[in-house]
N, C-alpha and C positions, 0 to 999 in steps of 0.2 A: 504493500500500500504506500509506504514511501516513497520507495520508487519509484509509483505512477503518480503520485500525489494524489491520492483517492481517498474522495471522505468516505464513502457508502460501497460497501460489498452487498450483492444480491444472491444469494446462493441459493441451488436447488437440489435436491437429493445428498444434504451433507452427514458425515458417519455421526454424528453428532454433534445436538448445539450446545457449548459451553454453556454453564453458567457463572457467566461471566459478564462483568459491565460492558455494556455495549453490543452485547449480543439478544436480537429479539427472533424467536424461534416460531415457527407457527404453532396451532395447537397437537397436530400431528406430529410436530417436529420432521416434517417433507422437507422445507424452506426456511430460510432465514435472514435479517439483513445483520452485518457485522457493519457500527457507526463508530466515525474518527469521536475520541475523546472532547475533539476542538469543536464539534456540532451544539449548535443547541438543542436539546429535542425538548419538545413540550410534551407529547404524547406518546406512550405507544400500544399498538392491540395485535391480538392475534384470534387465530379461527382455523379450522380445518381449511389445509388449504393453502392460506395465506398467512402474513406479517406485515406490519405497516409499521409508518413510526412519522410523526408530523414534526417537520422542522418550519422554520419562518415560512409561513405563506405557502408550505408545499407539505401535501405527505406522496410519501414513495412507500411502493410495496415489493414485495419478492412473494412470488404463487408458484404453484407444482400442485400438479395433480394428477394422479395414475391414471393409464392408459387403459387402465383394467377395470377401473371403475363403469357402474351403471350410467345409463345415458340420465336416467332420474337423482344419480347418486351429482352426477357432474352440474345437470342445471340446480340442486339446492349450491350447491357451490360459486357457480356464476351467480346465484340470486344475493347469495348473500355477500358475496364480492361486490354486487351492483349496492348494495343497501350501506355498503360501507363509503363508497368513493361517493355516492352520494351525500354523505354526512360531513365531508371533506368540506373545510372551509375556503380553500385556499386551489393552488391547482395542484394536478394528481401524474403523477409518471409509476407506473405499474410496468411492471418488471417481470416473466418468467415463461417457465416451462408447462404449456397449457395445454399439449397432446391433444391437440384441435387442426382440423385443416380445411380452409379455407384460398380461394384462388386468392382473394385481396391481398393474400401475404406471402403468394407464390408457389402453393400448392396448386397438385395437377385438377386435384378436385376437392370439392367443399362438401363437410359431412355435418352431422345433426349438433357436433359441439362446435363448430366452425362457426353454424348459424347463431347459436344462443350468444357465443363469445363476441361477435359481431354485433347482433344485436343490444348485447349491454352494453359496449363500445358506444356506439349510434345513441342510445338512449343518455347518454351522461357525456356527448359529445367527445369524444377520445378521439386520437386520430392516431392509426397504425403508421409507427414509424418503419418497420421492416420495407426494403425496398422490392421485396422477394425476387432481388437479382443473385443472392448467393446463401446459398442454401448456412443453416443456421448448427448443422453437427459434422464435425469434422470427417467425418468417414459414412458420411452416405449423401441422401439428397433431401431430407426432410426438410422441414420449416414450420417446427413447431415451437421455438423457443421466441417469444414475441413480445413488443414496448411499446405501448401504449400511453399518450399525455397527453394535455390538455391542449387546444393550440398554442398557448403563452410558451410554451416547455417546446417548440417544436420548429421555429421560427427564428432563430436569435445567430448572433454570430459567429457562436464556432462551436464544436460539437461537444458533448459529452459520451465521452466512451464507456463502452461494458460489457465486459468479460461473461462466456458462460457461468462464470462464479460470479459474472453479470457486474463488472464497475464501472462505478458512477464519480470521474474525474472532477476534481476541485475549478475547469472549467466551465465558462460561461456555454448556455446549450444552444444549438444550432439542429440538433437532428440524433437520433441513437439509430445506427448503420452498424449492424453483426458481421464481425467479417470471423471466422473460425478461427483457432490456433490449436494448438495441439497442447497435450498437457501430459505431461507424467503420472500423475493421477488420474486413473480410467474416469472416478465419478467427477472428477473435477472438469466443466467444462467451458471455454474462455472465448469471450467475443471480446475483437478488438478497435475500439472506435474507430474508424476511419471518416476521413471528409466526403461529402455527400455525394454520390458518381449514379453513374446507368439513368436508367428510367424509372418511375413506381410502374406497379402494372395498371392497369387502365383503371380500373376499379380506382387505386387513389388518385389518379392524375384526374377524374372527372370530380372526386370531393373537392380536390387541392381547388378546382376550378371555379367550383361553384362555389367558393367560399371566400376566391377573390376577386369571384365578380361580383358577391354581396357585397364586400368591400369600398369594392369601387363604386358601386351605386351609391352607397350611403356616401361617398368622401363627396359625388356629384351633386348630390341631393344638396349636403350641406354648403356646398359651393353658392349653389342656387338660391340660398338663401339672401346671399348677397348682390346678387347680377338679377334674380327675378322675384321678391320677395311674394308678391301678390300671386305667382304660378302655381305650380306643383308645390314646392313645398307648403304654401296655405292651404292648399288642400286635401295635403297627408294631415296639416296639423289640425284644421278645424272637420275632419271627416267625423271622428268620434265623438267630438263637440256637438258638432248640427245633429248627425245622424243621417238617415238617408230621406230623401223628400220626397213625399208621397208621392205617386205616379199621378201626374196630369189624367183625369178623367177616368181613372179607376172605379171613383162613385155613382158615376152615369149610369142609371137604373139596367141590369140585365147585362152589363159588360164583364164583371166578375165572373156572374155565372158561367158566362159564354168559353171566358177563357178557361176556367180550372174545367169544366165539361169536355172540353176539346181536348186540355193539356193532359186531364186523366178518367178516358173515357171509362166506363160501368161496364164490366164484363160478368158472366153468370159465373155463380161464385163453382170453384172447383170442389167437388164432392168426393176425398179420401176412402177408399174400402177400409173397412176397419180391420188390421190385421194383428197379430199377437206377436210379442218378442217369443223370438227361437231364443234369446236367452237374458238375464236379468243386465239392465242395463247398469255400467258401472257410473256411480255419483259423480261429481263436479267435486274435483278437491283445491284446495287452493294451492297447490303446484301447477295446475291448469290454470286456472284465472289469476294468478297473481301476474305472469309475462304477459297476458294480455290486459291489464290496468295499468302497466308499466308501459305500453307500446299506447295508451291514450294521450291522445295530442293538449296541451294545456291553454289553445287559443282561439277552439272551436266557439262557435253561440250554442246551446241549449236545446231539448227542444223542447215541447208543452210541458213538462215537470219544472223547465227553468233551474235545474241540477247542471251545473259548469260538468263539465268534464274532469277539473282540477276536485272536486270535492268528490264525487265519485272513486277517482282513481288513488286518492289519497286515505279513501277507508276502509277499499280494498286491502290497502298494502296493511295499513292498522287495524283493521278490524274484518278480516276477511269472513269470518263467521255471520257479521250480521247481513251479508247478501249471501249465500252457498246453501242456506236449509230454503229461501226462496227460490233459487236457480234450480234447487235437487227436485223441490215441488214439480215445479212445472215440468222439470225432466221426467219424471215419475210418472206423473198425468198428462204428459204428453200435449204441454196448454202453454201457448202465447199468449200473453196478456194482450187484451185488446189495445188500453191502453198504450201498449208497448209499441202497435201500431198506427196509431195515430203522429201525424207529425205536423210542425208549423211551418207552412207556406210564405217561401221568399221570391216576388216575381223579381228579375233581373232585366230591365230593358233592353234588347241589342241595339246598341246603337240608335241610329236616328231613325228605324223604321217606325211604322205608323200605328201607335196606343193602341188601336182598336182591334189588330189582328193577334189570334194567340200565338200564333211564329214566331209573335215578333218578343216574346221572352223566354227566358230562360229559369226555369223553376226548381226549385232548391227544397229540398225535403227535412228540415232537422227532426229527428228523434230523437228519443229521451236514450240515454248512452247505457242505459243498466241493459234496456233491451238491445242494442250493439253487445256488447259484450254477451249476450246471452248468444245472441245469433256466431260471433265467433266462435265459440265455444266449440257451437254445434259443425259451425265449416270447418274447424279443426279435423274434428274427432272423423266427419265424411271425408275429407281428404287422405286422411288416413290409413281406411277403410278402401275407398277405392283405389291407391295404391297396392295394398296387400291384394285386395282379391281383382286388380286389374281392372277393374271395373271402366275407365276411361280407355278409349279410342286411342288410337298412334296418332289419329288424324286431327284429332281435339288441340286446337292451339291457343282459343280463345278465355281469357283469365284463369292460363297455365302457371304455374311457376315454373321457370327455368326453360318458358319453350315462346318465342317470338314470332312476328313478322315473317323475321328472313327466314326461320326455320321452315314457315309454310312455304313462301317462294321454293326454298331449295328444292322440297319434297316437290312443287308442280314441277320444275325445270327438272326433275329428272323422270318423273314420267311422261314430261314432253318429246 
């Protein structure tokens, strides 16, 4: 450590963690971070799994988690990794060996921990720093050893290296780039920072993109405050203020009707055969719903219950029990809440065509988000389902996951 000048060692699979000052070990004793004397730490915790420990403005983690482990045994692990970088005051640089594969990080293909690890990534804003141009263990080709931070930690001048025994140099951070080295110790295993080179793979180079051309929007925006105050920016700023203004001639007797009639015409309602489980359906556990109250957006409108989405998805996570004996209900009984169906009507004018036709908007349906989450549940568990017993089409391209556009092209051009 002197001789790289490294405050923070990130270790994964060590023969043992001292105890000893400076040493924080996970609960498993998997991982552990080893901190210079000359740090200050305020905090530190640990969990199956992982170790953290919060220094000024940042906490850093060291995670390992078996390969061997259940796919259920891994997402309580990612969840409760997400519960923690969330409590995080400051910004978060995570560290380790997470036996997950995903293409974002250079793998050939993306498996079911790839997706979870990604999407609590995405959920708490993280951005993969692996450039997945060089593979992360020295004698094969994997890329599972992964660093994940904040964007503050990812952007800066010049890099912070880290060794599979994963170090975090007393340099200012620009980027964590794995490059392998070899070690004397089998379990010992060392990445060494290098300056930033190659490409990301497509997947980050379109985040990297999208994130600075939010950027740049907002730097124009605020430009424009000064070159056109009266434009655009007054009317980002007083949108929320006014609200939206009523549609010219909406009230004009019989025009409402006309349009919601057209826009959602009355069809004869469909009649189910009433058929019986071939076998007892399994409950809603909150291992299920908890990633989907974690994946609700916190800037949506409401719908007639007037329940934010933020209040929903936040009692989920705290009190998962007081929705789950009502989701088992209706699961049981086989019953959508009417209610659940019902939603509040947002017409959206196009453009300058003319009030009076219903073409000419565009109609927006909010529901109440308890019955959304009920409904994923259910898409879940059928996608699932049709996977295993094949139940979908080769041909089926439309709201696939992982099957496009060009995938359909390709398929006609070759039976062209």
């Amino acid at each position: 450590m002197k001789e790289k000048k490294t405050d923070i060692l990130c270790i994964s699979e060590p023969n043992g963690v001292p105890d000893q000052p400076g040493w924080v070990g996970s609960a498993d004793g998997k991982c552990a971070l080893y901190l210079n004397e000359n740090l200050r730490v305020l905090r530190i915790g640990k969990e199956a799994g992982f170790a953290w420990a919060d220094l000024d403005n940042l906490r850093v983690y060291s995670c390992y988690y078996s390969p061997n482990c259940t796919l259920q045994e891994y997402q309580k692990f990612i969840d409760a990794l997400h519960e923690s970088v969330r409590e995080a005051a400051g910004g978060v640089i995570v560290c380790g060996d997470f036996n997950a594969h995903s293409q974002v990080w250079g793998s050939r293909a993306t498996d079911k921990r790839g997706e979870a690890l990604l999407e609590m990534a995405e959920s708490r804003n993280l951005v993969v720093i692996n450039d997945g141009m060089v593979p992360t263990f020295p004698r094969g080709s994997s890329f599972l050893d992964l660093t994940l931070a904040t964007p503050r930690y990812s952007t800066k001048n010049r890099l912070m290296g880290i060794t599979r025994d994963r170090i975090i140099e007393r340099s200012s951070i620009h980027t964590l780039h794995p490059d392998v080295a070899e070690e004397d110790n089998a379990s010992s295993k060392e990445w060494v920072g290098l300056e930033k080179t190659g490409h990301r793979k497509a997947g980050l180079i379109h985040s990297k993109q999208i994130r600075q051309s939010k950027e740049n929007s907002w730097r124009e925006l605020c430009n424009q405050v000064e070159t056109d105050p009266w434009g655009i920016p007054y009317k980002v700023a007083t949108k929320n203020i006014i609200g939206r203004r009523p549609i010219t001639g909406i009230t004009i007797p019989g025009r409402l009707e006309l349009i919601v009639d057209t826009l959602f015409p009355i069809h004869q309602p469909l009649i189910w055969p009433e058929t019986e489980a071939p076998e007892e359906i399994p409950l809603i556990t909150r291992q299920e719903v908890e990633p989907i109250a974690r994946g609700l957006p916190g800037n949506k409108a409401p719908g007639p219950d007037r329940i934010p989405d933020i209040i929903v998805k936040h009692m989920i996570l705290k009190r998962s029990e007081l929705i789950l004996g009502t989701l088992n209900k209706c699961l049981t009984q086989g019953i959508f809440p009417t209610p659940w169906k019902e939603a509040t009507l947002v017409l959206l004018p196009k453009g300058n065509k003319p009030l009076d036709q219903p073409s000419s908007y565009r109609p927006i349906c909010l529901l109440n988000t308890i019955g959304k989450v009920f409904e994923r549940i259910i898409k879940k568990r059928l996608e699932a389902h049709l996977k295993v017993t094949r139940g979908i089409s080769s041909h089926q391209f439309v709201f696939m996951k992982g099957r496009s556009t060009i995938d359909a092209i390709k398929m006609a051009t070759n039976v062209i």
